[in-house]
C-alpha positions, -999 to +999 in steps of 0.1 A: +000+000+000+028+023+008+045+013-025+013+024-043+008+056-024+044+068-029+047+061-066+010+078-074+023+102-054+054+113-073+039+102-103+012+131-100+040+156-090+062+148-121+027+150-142+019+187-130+057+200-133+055+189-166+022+205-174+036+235-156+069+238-177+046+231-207+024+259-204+047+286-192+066+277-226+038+282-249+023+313-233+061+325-228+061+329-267+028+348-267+033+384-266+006+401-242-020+428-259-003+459-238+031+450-245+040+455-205+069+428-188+059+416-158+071+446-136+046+469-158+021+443-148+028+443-115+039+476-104+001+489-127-016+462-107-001+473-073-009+512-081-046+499-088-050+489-054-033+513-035-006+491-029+025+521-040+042+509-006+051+471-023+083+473-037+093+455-068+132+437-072+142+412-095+153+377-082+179+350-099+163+320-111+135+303-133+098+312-116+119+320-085+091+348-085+074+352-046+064+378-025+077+387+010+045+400+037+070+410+062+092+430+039+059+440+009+089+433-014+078+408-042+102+394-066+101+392-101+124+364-115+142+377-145+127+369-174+092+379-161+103+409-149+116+421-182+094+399-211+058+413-220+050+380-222+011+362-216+028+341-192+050+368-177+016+389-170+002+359-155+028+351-130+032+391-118-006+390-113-001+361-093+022+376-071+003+404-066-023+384-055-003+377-029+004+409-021-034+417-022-039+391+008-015+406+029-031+444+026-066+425+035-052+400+065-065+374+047-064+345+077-048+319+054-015+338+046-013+350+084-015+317+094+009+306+071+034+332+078+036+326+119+028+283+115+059+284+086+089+285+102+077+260+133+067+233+102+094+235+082+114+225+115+088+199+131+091+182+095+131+184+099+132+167+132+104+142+122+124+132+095+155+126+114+132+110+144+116+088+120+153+074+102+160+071+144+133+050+148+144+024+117+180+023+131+171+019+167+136-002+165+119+024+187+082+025+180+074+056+201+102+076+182+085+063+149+052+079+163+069+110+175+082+114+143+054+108+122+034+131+141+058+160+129+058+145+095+025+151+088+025+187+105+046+197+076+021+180+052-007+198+067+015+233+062+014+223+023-023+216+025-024+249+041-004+270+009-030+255-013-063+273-008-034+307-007-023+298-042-057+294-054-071+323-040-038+345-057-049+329-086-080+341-087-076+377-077-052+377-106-074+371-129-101+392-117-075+420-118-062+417-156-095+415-165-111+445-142-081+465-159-083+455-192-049+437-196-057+406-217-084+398-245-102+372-245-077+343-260-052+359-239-071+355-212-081+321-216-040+314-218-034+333-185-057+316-167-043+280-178-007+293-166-024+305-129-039+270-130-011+254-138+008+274-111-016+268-082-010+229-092+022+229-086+013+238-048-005+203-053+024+182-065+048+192-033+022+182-012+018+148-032+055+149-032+056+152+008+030+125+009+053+100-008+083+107+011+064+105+040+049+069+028+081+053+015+096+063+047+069+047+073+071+015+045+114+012+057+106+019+089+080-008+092+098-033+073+120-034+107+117-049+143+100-025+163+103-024+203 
């Protein structure tokens, strides 16, 4: 059952980063109606919403784009920042979704902000509790550590209603402002789609690891 579980799990992952890289390639080669890079898009978007205080810098790496609610600084990966792409427009509006959350204390994104840091931790030390537990045969370890395990899962159930709900104010946005027509449109809201998906497929992918770690741990003598 584990087995199953694990390789469903990553199999869905690989799927939706596939799809993902897929789309963002197609609608990368679509020039948007305006002609405005992702900063235009942005920085427009912000403005709209009375949002001047969110600063805008440009980050190293492929769809390394996020945005910062303790700092309002969002970043623009480089080649969204700077190509008036479909897919470019798409992503910025994303991020200012984000942004968008944080000026309305949306409870998800507070929640996520302050539970964060404890997760990532708790899921550190499960881990390492968990690959204790195999070595040494200690079931209560095992639980221990499996009861961090999945508070890190829960943190990336958590991100996924966030994502969705950037996604959609993103797209209510480029069209409230006119931004896309309607094949355009259509394209931008497969690459949010795509993009909220992704959130999907690291929680399927912290599923698996989680399942193909309790299948080891199980397949030795526990005390």
């Amino acid at each position: 059952m584990f087995i199953l579980v694990g390789i469903l799990s990553f199999a869905l992952a690989g799927l939706v980063r596939w799809w993902m890289m897929r789309t963002y390639t197609k609608w990368s080669a679509v020039p948007n109606q305006v002609g405005a890079s992702g900063e235009s898009v942005a920085r427009h978007i912000l403005d709209s919403n009375g949002l001047q205080h969110v600063r805008l810098e440009v980050s190293k790496g492929k769809l390394s784009d996020h945005y910062i609610p303790s700092q309002d600084l969002m970043r623009l990966s480089t080649e969204v920042n700077n190509s008036p792409s479909v897919a470019s427009l798409a992503v910025a509006a994303h991020e200012v979704g984000h942004a968008m959350q944080d000026a309305q204390n949306y409870g998800p994104l507070k929640a996520k902000a302050v539970m964060m840091p404890l997760a990532a931790a708790a899921s550190q030390l499960g881990m390492l509790m968990v690959i204790g537990a195999g070595v040494l045969g200690i079931t209560a370890l095992l639980n221990i550590g499996m009861l961090l395990l999945a508070g890190g899962v829960l943190m990336q159930l958590l991100t996924l209603p966030i994502e969705f709900d950037a996604s959609k104010r993103a797209l209510n946005e480029i069209k409230r402002l006119n931004l896309v027509q309607d094949a355009e449109y259509d394209g931008a809201k497969q690459m949010l789609t795509a993009a909220a998906l992704t959130y999907v497929a690291q929680a399927a992918s912290s599923v698996a690891i989680g399942a193909l770690m309790v299948m080891s741990v199980f397949r030795r003598p526990m005390r």
